[in-house]
Each structure stands twice: as C-alpha cells, then as structure tokens.
KEMARKOL-323822 format. One line per field, with one value per residue: residue number from 1; x, z, y of N, C-alpha, C in turn. Coordinates in nm, 3 decimals, decimal comma. Layout:
BEGIN
seq	[NUM / ...]
n.xx	[X / ...]
n.zz	[Z / ...]
n.yy	[Y / ...]
ca.xx	[X / ...]
ca.zz	[Z / ...]
ca.yy	[Y / ...]
c.xx	[X / ...]
c.zz	[Z / ...]
c.yy	[Y / ...]
end
This chain:
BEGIN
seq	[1 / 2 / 3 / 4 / 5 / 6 / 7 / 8 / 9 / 10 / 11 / 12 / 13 / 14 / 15 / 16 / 17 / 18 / 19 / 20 / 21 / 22 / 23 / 24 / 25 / 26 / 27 / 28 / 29 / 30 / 31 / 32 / 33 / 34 / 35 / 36 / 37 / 38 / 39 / 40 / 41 / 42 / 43 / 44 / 45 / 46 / 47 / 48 / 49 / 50 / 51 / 52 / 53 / 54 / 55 / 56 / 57 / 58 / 59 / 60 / 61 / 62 / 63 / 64 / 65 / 66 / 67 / 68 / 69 / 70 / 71 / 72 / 73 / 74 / 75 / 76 / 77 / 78 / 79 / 80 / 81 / 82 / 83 / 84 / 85 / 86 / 87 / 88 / 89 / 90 / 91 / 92 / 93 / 94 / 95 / 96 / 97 / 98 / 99 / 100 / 101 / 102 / 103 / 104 / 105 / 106 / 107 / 108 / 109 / 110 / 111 / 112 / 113 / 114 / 115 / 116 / 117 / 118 / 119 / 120 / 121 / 122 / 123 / 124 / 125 / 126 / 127 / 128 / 129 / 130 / 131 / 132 / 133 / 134 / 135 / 136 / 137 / 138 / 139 / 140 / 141 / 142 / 143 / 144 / 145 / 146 / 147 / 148 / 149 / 150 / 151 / 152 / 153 / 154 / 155 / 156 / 157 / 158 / 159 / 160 / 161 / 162 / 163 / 164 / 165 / 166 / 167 / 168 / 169 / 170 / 171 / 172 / 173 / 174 / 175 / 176 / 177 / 178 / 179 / 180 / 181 / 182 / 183 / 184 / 185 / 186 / 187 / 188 / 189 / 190]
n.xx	[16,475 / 16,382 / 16,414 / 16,272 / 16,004 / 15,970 / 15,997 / 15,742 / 15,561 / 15,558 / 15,491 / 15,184 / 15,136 / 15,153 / 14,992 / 14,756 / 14,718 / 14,838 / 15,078 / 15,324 / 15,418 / 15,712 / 15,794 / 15,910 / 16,178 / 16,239 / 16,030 / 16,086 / 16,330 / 16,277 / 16,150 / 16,304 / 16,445 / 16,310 / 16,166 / 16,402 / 16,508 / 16,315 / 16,314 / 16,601 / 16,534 / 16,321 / 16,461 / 16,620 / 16,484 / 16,406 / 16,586 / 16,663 / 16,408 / 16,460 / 16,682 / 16,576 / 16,667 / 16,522 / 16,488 / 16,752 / 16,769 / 16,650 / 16,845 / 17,039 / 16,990 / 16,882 / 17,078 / 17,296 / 17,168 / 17,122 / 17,294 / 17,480 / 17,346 / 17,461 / 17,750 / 17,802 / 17,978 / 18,175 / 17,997 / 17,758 / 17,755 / 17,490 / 17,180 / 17,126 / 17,387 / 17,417 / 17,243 / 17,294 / 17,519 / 17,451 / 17,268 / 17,487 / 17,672 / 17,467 / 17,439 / 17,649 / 17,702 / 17,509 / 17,588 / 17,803 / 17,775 / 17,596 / 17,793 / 18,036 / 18,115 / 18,037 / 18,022 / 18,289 / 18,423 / 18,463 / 18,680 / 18,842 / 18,533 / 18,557 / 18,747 / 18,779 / 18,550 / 18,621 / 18,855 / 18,719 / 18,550 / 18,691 / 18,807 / 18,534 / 18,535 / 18,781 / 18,741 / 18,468 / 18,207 / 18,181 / 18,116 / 17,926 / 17,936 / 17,722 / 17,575 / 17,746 / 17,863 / 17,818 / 18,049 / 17,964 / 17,745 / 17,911 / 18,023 / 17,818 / 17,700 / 17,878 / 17,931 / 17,643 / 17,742 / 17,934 / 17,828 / 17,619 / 17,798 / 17,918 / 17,701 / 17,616 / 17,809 / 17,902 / 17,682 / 17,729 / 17,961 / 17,893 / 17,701 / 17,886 / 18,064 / 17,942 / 17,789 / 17,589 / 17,315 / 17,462 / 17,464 / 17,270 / 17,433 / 17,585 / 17,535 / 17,520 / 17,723 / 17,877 / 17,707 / 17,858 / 18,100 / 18,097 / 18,012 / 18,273 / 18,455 / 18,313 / 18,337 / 18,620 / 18,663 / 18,542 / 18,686 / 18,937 / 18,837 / 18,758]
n.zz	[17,134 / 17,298 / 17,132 / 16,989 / 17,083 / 17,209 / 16,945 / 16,876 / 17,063 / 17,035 / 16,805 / 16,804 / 17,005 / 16,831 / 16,594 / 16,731 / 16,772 / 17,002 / 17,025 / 16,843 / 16,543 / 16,457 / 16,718 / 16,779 / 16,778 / 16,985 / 17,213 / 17,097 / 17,212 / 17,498 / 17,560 / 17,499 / 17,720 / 17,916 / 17,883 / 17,936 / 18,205 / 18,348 / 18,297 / 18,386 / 18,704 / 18,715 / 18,697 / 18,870 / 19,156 / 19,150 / 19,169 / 19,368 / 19,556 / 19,511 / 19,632 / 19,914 / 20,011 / 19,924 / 20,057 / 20,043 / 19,822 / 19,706 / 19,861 / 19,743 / 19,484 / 19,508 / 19,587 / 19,338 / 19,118 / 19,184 / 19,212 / 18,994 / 18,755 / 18,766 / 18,770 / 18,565 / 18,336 / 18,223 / 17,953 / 17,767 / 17,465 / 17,362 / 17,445 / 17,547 / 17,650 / 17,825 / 18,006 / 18,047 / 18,181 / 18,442 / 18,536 / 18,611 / 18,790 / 18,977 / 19,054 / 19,149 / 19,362 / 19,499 / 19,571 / 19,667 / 19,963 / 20,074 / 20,120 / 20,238 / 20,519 / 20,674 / 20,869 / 20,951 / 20,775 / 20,799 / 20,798 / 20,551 / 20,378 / 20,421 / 20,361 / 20,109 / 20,014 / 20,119 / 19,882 / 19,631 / 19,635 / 19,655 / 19,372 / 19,244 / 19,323 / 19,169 / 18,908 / 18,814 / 18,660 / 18,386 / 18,035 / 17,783 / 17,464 / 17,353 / 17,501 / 17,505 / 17,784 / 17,891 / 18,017 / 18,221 / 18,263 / 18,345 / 18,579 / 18,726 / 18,756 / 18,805 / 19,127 / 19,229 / 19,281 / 19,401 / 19,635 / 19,701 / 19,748 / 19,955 / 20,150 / 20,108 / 20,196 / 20,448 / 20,573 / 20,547 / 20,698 / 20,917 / 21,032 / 20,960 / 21,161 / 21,436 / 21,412 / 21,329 / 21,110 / 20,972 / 20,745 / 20,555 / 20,464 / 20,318 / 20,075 / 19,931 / 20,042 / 19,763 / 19,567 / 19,537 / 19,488 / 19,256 / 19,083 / 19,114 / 18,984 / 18,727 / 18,650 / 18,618 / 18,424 / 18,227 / 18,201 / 18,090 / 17,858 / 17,673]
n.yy	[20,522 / 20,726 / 20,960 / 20,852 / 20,878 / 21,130 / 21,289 / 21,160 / 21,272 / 21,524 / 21,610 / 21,567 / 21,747 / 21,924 / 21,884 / 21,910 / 22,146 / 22,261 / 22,333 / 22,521 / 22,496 / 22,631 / 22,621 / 22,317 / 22,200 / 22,297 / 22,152 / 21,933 / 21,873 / 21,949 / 21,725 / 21,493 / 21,515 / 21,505 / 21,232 / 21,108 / 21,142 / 21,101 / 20,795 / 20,708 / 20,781 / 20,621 / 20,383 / 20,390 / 20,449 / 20,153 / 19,974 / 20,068 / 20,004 / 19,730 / 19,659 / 19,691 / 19,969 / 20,260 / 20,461 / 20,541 / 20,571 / 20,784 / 20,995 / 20,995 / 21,024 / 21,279 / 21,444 / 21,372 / 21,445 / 21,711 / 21,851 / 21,782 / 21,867 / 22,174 / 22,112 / 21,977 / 21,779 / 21,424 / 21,331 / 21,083 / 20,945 / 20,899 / 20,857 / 20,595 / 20,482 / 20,659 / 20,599 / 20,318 / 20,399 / 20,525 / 20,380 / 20,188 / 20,286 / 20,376 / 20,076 / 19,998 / 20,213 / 20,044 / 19,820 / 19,844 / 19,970 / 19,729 / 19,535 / 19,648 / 19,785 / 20,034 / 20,217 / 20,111 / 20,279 / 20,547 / 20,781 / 20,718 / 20,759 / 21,031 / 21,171 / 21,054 / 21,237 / 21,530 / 21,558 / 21,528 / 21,711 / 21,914 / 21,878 / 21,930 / 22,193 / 22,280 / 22,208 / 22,250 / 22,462 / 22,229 / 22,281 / 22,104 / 22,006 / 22,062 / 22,227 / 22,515 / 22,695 / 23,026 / 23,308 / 23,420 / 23,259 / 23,022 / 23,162 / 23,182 / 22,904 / 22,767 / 22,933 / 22,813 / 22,512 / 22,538 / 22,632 / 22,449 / 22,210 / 22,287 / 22,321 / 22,051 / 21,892 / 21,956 / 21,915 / 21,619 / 21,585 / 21,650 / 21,438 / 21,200 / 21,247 / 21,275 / 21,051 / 20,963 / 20,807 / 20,696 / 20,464 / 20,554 / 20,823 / 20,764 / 20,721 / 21,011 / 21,064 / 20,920 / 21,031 / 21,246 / 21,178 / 21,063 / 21,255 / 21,404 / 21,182 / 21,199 / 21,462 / 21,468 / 21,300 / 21,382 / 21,633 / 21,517 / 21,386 / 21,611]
ca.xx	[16,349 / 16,358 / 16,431 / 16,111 / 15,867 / 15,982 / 15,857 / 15,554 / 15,453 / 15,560 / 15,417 / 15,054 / 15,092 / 15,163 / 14,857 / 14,606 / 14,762 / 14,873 / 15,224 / 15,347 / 15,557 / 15,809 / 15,854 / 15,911 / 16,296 / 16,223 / 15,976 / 16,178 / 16,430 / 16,225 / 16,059 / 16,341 / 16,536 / 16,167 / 16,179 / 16,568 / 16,518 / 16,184 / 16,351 / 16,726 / 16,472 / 16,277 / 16,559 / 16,756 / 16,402 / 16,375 / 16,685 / 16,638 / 16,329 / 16,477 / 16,764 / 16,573 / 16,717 / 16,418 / 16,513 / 16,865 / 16,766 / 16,634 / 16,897 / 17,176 / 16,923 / 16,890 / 17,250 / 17,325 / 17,069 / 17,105 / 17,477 / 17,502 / 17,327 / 17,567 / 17,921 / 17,820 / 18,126 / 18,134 / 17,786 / 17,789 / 17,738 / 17,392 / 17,082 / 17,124 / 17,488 / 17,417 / 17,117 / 17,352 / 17,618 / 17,411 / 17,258 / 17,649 / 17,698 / 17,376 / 17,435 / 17,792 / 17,677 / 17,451 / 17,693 / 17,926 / 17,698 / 17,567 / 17,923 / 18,112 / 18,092 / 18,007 / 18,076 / 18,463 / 18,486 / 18,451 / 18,783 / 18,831 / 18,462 / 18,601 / 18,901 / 18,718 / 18,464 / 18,717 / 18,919 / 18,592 / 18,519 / 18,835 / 18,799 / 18,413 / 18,544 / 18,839 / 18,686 / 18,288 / 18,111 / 18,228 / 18,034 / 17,871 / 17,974 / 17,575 / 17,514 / 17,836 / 17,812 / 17,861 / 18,166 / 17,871 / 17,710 / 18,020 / 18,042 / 17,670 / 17,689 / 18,037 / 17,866 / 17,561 / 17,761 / 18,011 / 17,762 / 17,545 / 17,874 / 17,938 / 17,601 / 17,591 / 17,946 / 17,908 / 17,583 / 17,814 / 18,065 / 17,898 / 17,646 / 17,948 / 18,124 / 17,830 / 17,733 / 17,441 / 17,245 / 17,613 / 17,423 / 17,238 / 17,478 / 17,712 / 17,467 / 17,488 / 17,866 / 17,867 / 17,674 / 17,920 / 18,218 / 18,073 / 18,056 / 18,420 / 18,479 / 18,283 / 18,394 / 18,766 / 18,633 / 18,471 / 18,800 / 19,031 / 18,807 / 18,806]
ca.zz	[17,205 / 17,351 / 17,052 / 16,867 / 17,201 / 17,210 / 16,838 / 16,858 / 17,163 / 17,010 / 16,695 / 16,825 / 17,001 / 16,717 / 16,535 / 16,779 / 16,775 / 17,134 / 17,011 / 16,711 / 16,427 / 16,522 / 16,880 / 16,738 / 16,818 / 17,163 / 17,251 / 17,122 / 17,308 / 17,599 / 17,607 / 17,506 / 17,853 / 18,010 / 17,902 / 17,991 / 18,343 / 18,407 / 18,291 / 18,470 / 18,771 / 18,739 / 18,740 / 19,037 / 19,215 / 19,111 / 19,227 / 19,514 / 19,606 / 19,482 / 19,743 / 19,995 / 20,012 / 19,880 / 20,084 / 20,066 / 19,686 / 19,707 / 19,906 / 19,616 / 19,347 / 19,548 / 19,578 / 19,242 / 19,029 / 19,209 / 19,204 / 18,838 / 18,666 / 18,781 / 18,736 / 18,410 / 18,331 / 18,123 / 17,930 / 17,683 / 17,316 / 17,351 / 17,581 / 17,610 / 17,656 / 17,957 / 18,080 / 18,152 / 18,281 / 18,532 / 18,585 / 18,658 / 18,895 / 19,130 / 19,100 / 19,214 / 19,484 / 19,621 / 19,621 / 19,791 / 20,051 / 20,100 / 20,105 / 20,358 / 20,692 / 20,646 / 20,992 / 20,943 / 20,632 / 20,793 / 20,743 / 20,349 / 20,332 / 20,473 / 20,237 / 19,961 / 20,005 / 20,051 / 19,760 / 19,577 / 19,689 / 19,602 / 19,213 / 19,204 / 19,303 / 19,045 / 18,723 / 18,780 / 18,555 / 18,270 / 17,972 / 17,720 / 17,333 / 17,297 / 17,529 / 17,588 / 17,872 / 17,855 / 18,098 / 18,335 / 18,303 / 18,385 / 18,705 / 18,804 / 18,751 / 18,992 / 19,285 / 19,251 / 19,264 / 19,514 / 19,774 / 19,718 / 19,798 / 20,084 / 20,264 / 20,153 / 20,245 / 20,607 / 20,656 / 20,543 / 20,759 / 21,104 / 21,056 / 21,004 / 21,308 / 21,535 / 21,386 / 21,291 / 20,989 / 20,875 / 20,592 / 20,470 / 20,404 / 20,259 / 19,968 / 19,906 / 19,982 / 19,644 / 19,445 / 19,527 / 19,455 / 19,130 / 19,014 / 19,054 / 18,899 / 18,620 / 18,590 / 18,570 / 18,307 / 18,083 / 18,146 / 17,998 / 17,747 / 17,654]
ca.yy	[20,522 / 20,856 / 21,048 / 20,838 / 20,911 / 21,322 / 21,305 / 21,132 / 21,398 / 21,672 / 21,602 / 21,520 / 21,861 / 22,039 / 21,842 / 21,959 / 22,345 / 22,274 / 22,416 / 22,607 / 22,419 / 22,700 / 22,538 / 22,206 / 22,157 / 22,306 / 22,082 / 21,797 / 21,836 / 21,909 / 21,584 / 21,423 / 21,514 / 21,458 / 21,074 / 21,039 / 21,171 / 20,951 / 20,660 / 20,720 / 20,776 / 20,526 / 20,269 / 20,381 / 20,399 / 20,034 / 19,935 / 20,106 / 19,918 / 19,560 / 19,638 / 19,785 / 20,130 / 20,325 / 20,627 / 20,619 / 20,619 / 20,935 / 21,099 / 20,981 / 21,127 / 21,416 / 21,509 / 21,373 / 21,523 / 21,874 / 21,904 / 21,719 / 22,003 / 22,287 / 22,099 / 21,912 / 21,644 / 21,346 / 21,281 / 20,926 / 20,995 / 20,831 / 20,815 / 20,434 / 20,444 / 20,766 / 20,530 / 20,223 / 20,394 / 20,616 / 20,230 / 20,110 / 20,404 / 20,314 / 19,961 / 20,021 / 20,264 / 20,017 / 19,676 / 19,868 / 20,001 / 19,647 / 19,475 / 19,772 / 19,795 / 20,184 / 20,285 / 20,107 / 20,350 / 20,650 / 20,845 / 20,702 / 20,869 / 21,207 / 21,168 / 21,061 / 21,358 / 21,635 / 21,528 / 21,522 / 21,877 / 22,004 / 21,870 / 22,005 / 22,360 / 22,310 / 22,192 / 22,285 / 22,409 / 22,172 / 22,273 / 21,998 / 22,074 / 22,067 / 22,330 / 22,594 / 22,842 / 23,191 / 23,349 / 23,491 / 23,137 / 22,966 / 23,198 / 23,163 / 22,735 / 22,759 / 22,954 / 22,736 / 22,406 / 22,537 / 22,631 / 22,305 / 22,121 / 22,302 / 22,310 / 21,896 / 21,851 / 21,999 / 21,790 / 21,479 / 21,538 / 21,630 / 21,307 / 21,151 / 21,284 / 21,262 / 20,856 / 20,946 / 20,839 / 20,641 / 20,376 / 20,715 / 20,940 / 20,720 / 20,806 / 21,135 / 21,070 / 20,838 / 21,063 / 21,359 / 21,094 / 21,057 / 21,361 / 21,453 / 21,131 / 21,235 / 21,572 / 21,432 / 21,191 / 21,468 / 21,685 / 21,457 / 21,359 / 21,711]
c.xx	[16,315 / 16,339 / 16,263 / 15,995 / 15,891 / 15,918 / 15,724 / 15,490 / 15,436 / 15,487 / 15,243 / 15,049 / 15,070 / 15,052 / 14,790 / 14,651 / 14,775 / 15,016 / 15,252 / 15,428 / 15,704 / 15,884 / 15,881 / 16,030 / 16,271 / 16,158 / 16,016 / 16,268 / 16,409 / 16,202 / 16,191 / 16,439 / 16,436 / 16,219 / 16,330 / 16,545 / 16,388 / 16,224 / 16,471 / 16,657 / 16,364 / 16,356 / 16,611 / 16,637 / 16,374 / 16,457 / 16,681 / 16,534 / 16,364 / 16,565 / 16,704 / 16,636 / 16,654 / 16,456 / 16,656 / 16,892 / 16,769 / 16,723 / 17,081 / 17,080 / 16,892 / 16,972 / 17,308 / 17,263 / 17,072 / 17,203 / 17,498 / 17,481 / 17,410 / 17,703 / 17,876 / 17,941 / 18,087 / 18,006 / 17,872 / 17,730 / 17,608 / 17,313 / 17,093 / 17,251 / 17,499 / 17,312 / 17,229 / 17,452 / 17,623 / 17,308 / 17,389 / 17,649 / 17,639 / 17,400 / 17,542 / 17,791 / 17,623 / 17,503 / 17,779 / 17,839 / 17,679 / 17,703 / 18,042 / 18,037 / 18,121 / 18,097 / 18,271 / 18,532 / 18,476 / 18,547 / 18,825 / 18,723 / 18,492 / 18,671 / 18,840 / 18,601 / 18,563 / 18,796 / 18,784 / 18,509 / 18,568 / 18,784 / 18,663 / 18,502 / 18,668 / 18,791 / 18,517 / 18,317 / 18,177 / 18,105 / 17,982 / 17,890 / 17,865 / 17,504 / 17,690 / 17,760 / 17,883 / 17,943 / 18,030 / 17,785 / 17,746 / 18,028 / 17,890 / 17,686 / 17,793 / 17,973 / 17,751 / 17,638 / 17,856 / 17,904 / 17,671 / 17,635 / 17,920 / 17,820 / 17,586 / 17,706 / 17,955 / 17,805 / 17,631 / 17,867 / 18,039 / 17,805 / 17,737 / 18,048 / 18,040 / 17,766 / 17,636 / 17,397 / 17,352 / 17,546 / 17,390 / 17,304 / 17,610 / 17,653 / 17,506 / 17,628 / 17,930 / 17,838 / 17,768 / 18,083 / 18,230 / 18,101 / 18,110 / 18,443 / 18,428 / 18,293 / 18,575 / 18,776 / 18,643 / 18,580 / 18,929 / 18,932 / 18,825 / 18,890]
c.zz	[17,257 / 17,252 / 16,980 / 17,011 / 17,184 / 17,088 / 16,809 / 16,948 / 17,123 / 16,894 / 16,708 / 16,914 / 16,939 / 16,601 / 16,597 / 16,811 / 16,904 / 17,102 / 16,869 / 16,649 / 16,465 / 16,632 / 16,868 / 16,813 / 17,000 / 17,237 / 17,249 / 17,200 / 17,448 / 17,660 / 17,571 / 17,646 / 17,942 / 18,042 / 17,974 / 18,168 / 18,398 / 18,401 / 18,394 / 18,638 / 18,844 / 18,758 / 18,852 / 19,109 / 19,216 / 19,170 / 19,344 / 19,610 / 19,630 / 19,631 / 19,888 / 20,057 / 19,925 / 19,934 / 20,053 / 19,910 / 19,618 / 19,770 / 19,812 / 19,505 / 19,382 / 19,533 / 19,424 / 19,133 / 19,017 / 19,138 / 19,026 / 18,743 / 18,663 / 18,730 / 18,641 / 18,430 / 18,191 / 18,045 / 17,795 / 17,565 / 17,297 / 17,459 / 17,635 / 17,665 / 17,846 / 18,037 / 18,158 / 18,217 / 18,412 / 18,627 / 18,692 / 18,817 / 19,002 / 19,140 / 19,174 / 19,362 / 19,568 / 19,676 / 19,693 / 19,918 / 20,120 / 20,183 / 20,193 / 20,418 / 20,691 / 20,758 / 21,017 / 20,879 / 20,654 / 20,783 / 20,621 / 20,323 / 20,339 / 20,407 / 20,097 / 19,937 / 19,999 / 19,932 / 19,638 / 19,528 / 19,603 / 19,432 / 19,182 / 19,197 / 19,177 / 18,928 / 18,709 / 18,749 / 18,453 / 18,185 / 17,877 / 17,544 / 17,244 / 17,329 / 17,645 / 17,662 / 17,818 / 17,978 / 18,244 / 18,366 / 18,379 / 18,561 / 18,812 / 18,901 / 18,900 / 19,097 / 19,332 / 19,322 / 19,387 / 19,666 / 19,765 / 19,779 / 19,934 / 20,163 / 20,266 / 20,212 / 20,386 / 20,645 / 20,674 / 20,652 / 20,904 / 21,143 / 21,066 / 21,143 / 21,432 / 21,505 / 21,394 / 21,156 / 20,906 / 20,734 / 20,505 / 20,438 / 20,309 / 20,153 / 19,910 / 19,895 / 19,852 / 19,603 / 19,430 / 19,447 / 19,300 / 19,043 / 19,030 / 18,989 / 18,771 / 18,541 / 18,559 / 18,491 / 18,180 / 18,078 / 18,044 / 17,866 / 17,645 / 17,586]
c.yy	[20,662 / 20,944 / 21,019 / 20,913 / 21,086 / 21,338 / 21,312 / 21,251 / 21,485 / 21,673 / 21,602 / 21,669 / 21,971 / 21,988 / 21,905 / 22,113 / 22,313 / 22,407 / 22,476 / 22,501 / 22,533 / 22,638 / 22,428 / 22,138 / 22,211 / 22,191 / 21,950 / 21,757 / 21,806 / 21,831 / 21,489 / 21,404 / 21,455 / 21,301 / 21,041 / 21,038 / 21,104 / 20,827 / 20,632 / 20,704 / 20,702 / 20,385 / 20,270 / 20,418 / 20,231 / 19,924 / 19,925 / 20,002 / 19,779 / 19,596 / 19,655 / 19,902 / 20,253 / 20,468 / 20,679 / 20,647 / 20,753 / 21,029 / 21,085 / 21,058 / 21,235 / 21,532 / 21,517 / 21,439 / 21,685 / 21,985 / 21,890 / 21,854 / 22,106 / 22,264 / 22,019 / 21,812 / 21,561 / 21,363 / 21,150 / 21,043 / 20,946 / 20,821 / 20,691 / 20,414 / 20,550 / 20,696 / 20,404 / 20,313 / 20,466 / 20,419 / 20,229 / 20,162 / 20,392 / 20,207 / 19,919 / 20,040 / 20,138 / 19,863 / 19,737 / 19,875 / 19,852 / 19,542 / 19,530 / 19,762 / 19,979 / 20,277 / 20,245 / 20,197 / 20,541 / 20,782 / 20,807 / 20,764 / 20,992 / 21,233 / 21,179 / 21,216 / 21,500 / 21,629 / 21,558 / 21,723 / 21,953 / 22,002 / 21,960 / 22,170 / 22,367 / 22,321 / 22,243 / 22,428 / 22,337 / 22,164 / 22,142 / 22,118 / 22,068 / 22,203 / 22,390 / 22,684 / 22,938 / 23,196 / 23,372 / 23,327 / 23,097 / 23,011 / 23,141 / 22,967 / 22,699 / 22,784 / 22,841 / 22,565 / 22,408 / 22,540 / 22,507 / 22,213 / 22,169 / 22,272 / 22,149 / 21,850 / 21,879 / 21,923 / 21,660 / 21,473 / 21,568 / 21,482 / 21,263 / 21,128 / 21,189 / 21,152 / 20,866 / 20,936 / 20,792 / 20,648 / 20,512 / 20,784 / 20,896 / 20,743 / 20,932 / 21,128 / 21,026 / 20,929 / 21,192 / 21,339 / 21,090 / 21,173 / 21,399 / 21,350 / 21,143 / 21,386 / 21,537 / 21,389 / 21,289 / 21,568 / 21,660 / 21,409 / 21,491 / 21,765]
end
C-alpha cells in the first residue's frame, strides 16, 4: 500500500512536470516515508483517543519519533510488518499505563530509564543496511541522541521526583524504554 500510493503521487507529479523523471526514486521514497509516518501516526493518535490519553499520545510520539531518528535500531523487513509492531509497542505502552499504579512504579521507572540511557549512549547511532552512516555521521547522530536523552531524561526524573505529571511521563519513559529495546534488538540482529 505505501509503496503503490508513493507511485501513483510521484508519477502524477512527474505527468504534470511538477518533478523531473530524474527525481523519480527520490520522490518515491519520499512519499513513501510520508505515508508510513501519517499512517504509524495516525494509529497511535487513534489509540490514543479510543483510550483517552490523547496528550499523553503526543508526549510518547514526541520522545519517540525525535530520539528514534538519531539512534536508529531494529526496523521490520516491511512497512506492514514496522506498522504492527510500532502498533504492538503503543498498545503495550498504553495497557500497561492503564493496568499500573504509576506512582507505585516509580523507582523500576528510574531503573528502567537509566539502564535505557546507558544502552542509547552505548549502541546509538545504529545504522539501517538501507541507509549507512558516514564516521562524521555516526558522531553527529550520537551527540544529537545523547543530548535529547539527557535534556528528556532529567525532565523524567525531576517530574518524577517532585510527583508531578506521574501518568504523563510514564510516556515518554516507554518511548525511551523502547528504543533501547530496539536498539538491542537491531544489534543482535546485526
């Protein structure tokens, strides 16, 4: 589905001379990350809503989306196969959430987040055998991903301190959880 919709667009721009036949594979690809990330986005908005947790939706796709790009990790061999399991992942996040007593969990979050930390600054950037980095990349992607985890990791952990904003940040703590679990994933796969 994604791959046929990036066609059809790109193709109908390159009918009306919007784009060059040259730019063809660019544009495909373009649109084909377009649709993935409208759809991935539109589900875990969707979710979000069914559960009521509309905001704390946004502050897991915030974190996750930001951070994700810099430390790379796993990816599925397939848009449908990277669609459910980015599904799994929010639907996970938000049964737990629902199902924990948040404020009981607040030293396993602190644990689980430094541990978390730790692996990002070990293994990030983990390239994709679609798109390698370059050595200077590699360094850039690290600083980026390290200081995002620090400035979200210090907001985690004084809300948490200071009991403010628990349900909420257990969000952002999930989506940071994730991606060391999915950079450990895509290492050993590796």
């Amino acid at each position: 589905m994604f791959v046929y919709l990036a066609n059809k667009i790109t193709m109908v721009l390159i009918n009306y001379e919007i784009i060059g036949k040259e730019d063809e594979e660019i544009y495909r690809y373009g649109f084909e990350m377009l649709i993935y990330f409208i759809v991935n986005l539109s589900i875990a908005v969707f979710i979000g809503i069914l559960f009521h947790k509309f905001i704390h939706t946004l502050l897991f796709l915030g974190c996750y989306c930001t951070i994700r790009q810099f430390t790379g990790g796993y990816h599925a061999n397939s848009y449908t196969k990277c669609t459910l399991i980015f599904t799994i992942i929010y639907l996970v996040t938000v049964l737990l959430t629902n199902n924990l007593e948040v404020d009981k969990m607040k030293i396993p979050l602190l644990i689980l987040l430094i541990i978390s930390l730790i692996i990002i600054y070990r293994f990030a950037p983990l390239d994709h055998r679609n798109k390698p980095l370059s050595e200077e990349e590699k360094k850039q992607y690290k600083n980026v991903a390290i200081n995002l985890v620090k400035v979200i990791g210090m907001l985690i952990g004084i809300t948490l301190i200071l009991d403010i904003f628990t349900t909420y940040i257990f969000y952002p703590v999930c989506a940071i959880i994730w991606i060391a679990i999915l950079l450990v994933l895509g290492r050993y796969k590796k």
